[in-house]
KOLMIKOL-576017 format. One record per atom (N, C-alpha, C): residue in one letter; atom name; x, y, z. Coordinates in Angstrom, 3 decimals, decimal comma. Example, Ala and Ser with C-alpha at 12.3 -4.5 7.8 and 13.67 -1.06 7.14 Angstrom:
(atom A N (13,190 -5,690 7,800))
(atom A CA (12,300 -4,500 7,800))
(atom A C (13,200 -3,300 7,800))
(atom S N (12,850 -2,250 7,080))
(atom S CA (13,670 -1,060 7,140))
(atom S C (12,900 0,030 7,870))
//
This chain:
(atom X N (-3,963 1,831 18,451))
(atom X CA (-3,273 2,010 17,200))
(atom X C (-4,299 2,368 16,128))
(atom X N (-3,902 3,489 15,513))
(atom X CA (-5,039 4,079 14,269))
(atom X C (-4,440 3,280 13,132))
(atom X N (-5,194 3,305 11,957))
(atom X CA (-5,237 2,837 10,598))
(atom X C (-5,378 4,262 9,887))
(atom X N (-4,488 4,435 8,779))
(atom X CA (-4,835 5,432 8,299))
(atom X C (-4,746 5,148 6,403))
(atom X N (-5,633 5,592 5,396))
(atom X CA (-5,136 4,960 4,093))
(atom X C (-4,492 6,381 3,118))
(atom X N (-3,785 5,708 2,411))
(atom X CA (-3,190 6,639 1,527))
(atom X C (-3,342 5,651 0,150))
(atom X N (-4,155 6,126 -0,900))
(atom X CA (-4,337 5,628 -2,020))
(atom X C (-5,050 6,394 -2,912))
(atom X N (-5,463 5,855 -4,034))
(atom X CA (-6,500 6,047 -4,966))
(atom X C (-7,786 6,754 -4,794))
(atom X N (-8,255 7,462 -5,294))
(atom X CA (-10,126 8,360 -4,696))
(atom X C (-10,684 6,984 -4,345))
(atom X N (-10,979 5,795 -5,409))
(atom X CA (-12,070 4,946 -5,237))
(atom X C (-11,458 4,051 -3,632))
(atom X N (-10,278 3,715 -3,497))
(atom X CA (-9,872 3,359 -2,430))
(atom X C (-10,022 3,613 -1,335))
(atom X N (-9,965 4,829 -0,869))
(atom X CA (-10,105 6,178 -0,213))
(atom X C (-11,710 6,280 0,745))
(atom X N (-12,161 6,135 -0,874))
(atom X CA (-13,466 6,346 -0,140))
(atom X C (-14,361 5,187 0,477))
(atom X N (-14,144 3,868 -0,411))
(atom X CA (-14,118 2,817 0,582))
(atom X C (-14,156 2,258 1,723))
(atom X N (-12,563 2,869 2,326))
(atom X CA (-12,453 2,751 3,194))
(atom X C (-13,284 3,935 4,424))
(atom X N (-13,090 5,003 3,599))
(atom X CA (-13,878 5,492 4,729))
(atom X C (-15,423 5,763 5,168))
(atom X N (-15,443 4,840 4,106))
(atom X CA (-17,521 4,351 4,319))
(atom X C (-16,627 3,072 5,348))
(atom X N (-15,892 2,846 5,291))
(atom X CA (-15,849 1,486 6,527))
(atom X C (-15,381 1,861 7,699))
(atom X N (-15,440 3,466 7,849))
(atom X CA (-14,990 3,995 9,470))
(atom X C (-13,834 4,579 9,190))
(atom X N (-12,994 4,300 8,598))
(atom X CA (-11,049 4,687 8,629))
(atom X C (-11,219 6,152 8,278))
(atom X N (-10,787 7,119 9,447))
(atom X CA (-11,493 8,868 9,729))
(atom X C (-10,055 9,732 8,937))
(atom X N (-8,739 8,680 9,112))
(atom X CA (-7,831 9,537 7,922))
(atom X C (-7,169 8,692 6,801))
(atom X N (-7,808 9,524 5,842))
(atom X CA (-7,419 8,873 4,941))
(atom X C (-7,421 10,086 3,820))
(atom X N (-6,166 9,633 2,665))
(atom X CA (-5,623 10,502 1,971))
(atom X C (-5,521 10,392 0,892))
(atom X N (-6,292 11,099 -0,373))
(atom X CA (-6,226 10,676 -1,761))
(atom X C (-4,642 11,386 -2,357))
(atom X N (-4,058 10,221 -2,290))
(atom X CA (-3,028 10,579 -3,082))
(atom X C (-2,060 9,440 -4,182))
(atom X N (-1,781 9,894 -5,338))
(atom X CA (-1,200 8,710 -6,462))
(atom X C (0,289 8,687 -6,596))
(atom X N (0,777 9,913 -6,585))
(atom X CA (2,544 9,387 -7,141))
(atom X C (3,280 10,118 -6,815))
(atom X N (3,890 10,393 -6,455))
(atom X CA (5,678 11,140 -6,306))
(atom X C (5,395 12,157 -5,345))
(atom X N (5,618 13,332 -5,060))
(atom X CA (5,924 14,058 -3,869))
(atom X C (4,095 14,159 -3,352))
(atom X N (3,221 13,824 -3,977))
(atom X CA (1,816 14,003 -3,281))
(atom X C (1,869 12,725 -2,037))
(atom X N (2,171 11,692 -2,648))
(atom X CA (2,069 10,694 -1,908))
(atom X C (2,899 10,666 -1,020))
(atom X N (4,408 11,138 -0,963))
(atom X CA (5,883 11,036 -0,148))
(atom X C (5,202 12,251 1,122))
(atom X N (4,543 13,278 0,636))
(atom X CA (3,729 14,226 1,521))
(atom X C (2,656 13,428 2,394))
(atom X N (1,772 13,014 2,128))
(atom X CA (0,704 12,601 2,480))
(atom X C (1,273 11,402 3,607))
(atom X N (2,127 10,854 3,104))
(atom X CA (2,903 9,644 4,327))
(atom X C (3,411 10,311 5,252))
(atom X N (4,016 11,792 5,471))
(atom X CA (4,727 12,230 6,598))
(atom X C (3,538 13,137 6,772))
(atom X N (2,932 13,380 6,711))
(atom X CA (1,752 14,621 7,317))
(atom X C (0,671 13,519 8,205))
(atom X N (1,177 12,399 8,059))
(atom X CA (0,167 11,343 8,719))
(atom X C (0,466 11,300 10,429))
(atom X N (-0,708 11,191 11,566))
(atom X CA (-0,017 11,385 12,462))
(atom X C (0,829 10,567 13,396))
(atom X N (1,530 10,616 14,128))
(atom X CA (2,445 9,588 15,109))
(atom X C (1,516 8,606 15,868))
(atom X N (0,025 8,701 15,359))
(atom X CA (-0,269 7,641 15,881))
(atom X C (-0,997 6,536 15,390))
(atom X N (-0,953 6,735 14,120))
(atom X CA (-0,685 5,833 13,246))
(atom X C (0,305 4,879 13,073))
(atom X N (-0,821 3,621 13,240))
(atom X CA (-0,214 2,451 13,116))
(atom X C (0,454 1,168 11,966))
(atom X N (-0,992 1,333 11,166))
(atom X CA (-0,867 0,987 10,089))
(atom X C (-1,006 1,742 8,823))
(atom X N (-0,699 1,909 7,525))
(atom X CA (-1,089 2,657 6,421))
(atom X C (-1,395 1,773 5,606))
(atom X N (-2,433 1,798 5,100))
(atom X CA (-2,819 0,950 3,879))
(atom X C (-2,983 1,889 2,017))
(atom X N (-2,126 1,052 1,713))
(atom X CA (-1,980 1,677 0,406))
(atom X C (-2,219 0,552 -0,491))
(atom X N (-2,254 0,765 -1,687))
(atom X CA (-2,763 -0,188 -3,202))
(atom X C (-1,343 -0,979 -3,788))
(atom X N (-1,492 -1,956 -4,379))
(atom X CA (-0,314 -2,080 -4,622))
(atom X C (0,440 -1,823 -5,757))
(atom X N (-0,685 -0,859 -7,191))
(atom X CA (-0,108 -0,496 -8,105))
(atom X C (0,803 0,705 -7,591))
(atom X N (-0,003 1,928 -6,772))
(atom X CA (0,604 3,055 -5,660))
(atom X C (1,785 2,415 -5,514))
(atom X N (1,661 1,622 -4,458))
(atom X CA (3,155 1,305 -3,967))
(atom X C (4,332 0,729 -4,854))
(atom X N (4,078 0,201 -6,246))
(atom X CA (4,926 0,063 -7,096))
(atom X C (5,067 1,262 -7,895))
(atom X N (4,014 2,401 -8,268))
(atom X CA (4,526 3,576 -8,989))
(atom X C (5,438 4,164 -7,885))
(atom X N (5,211 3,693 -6,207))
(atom X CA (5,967 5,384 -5,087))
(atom X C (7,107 4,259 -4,645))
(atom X N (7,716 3,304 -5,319))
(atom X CA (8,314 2,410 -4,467))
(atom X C (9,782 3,046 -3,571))
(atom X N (10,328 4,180 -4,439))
(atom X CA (11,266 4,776 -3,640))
(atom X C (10,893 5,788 -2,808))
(atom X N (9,443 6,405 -2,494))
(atom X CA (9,372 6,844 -1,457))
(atom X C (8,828 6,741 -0,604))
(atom X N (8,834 4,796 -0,801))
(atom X CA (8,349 4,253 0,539))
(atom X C (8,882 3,511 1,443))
(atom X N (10,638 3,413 0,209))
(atom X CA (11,885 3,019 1,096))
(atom X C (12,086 4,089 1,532))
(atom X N (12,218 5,606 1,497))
(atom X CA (12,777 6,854 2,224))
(atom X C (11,733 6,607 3,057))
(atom X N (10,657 6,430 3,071))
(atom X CA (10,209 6,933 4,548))
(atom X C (10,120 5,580 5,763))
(atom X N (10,352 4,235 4,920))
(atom X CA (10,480 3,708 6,413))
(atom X C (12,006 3,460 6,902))
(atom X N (13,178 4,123 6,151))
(atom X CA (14,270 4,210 6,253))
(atom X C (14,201 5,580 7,423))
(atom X N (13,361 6,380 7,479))
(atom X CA (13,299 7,139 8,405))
(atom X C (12,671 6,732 10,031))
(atom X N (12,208 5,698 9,472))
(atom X CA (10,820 5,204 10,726))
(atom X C (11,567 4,201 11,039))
(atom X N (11,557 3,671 12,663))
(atom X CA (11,569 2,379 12,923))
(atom X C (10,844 1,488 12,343))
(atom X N (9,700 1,141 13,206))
(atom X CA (8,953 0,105 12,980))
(atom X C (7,569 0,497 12,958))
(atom X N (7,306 1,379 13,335))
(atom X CA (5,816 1,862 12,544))
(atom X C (5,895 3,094 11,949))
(atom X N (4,589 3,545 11,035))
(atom X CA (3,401 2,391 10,621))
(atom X C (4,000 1,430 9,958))
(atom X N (3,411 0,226 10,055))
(atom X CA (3,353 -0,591 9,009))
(atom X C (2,590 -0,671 7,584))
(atom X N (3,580 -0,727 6,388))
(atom X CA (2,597 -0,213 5,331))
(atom X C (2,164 -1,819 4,760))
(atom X N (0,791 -1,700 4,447))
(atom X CA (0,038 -2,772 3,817))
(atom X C (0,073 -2,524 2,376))
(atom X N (-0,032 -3,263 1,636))
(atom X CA (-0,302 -2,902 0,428))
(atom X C (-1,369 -4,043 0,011))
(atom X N (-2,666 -3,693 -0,606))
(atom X CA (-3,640 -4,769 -0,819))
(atom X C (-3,908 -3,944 -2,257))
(atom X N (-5,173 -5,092 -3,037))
(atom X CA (-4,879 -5,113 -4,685))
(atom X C (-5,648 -3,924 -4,806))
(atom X N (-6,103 -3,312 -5,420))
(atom X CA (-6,893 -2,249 -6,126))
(atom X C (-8,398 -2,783 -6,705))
(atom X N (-9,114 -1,744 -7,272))
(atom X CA (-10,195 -2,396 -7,848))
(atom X C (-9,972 -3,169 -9,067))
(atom X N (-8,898 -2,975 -9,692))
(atom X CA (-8,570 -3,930 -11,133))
(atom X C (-7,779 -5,343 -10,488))
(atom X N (-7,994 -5,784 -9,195))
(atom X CA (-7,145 -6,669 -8,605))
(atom X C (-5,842 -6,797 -8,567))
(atom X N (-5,389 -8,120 -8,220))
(atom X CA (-3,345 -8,005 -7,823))
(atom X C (-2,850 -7,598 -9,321))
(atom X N (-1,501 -7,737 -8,980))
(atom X CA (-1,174 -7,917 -10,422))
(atom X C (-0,244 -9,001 -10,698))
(atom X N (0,176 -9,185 -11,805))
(atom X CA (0,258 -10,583 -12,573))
(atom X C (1,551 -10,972 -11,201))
(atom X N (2,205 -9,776 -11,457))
(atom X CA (3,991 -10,736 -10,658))
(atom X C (3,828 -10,895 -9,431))
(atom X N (3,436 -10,033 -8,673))
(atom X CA (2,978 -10,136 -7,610))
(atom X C (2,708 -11,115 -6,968))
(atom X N (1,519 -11,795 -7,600))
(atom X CA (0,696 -12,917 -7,491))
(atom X C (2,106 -14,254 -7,479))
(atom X N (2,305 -13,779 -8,070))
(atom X CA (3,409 -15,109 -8,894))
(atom X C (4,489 -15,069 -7,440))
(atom X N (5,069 -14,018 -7,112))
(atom X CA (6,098 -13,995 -5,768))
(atom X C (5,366 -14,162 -4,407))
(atom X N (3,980 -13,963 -4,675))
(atom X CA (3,704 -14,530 -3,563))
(atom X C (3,442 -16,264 -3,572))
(atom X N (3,188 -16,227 -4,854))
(atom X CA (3,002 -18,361 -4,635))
(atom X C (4,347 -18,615 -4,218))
(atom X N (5,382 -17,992 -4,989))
(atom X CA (6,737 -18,687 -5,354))
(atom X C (7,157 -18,465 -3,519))
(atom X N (7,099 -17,753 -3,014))
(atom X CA (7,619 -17,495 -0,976))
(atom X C (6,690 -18,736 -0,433))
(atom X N (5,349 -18,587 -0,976))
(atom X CA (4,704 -19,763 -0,171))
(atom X C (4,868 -21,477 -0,560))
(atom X N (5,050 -21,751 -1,271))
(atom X CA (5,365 -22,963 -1,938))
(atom X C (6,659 -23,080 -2,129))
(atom X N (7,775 -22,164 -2,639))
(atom X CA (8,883 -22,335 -2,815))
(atom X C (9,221 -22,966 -4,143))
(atom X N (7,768 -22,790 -5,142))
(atom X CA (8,053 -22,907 -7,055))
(atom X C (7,674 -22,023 -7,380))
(atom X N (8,141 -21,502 -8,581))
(atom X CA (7,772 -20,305 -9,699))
(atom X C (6,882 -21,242 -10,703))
(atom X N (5,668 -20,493 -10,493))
(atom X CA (4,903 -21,202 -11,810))
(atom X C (4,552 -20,179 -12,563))
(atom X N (3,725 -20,877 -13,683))
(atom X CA (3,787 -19,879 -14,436))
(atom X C (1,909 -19,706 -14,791))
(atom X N (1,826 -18,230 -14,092))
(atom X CA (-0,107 -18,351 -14,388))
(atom X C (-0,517 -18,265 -15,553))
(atom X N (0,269 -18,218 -16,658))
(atom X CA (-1,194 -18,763 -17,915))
(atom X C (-1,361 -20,070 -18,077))
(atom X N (-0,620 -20,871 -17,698))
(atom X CA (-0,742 -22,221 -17,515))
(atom X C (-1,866 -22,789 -16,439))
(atom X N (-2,589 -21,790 -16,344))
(atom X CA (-3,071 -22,236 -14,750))
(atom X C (-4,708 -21,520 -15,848))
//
């Protein structure tokens, strides 16, 4: 199973100082909806950013509405890190409270 990334230049290149041989600079709307189907069938996973995946969020329901079950898309933080809500829905699934991070 290949890894392939679709994100940001600084992302991008990251990863492919860490080996990952396709990978695709792309940010929002039909560049990115392109860059996900030009990827090949043997691709397993896609790793994308998770601001990306909240600016492309509807065309990342069209394309796994097209796909079974792979790739699987990852979404990990960017260089400016997670972001605020994010953070917050992931405590709130793991714990099962909404807190509130300036309190923290």
């Amino acid at each position: 199973m290949k890894v392939a990334v679709v994100a940001d230049e600084d992302t991008v290149t990251g990863f492919k100082l860490a080996g990952v041989k396709e990978a695709s600079v792309a940010k929002e709307g039909d560049e990115f909806e392109d860059a996900l189907y030009e990827l090949s069938d043997e691709i397993g996973i896609v790793i994308t950013t998770e601001r990306i995946a909240e600016e492309n969020r509807e065309s990342l329901k069209r394309f796994r509405d097209r796909r079974d079950v792979f790739p699987i898309i990852v979404e990990i933080p960017d260089k400016h890190g997670s972001t605020q809500s994010q953070l917050q829905e992931m405590v709130k699934k793991a714990v099962g409270v909404e807190i509130d991070l300036e309190d923290i």
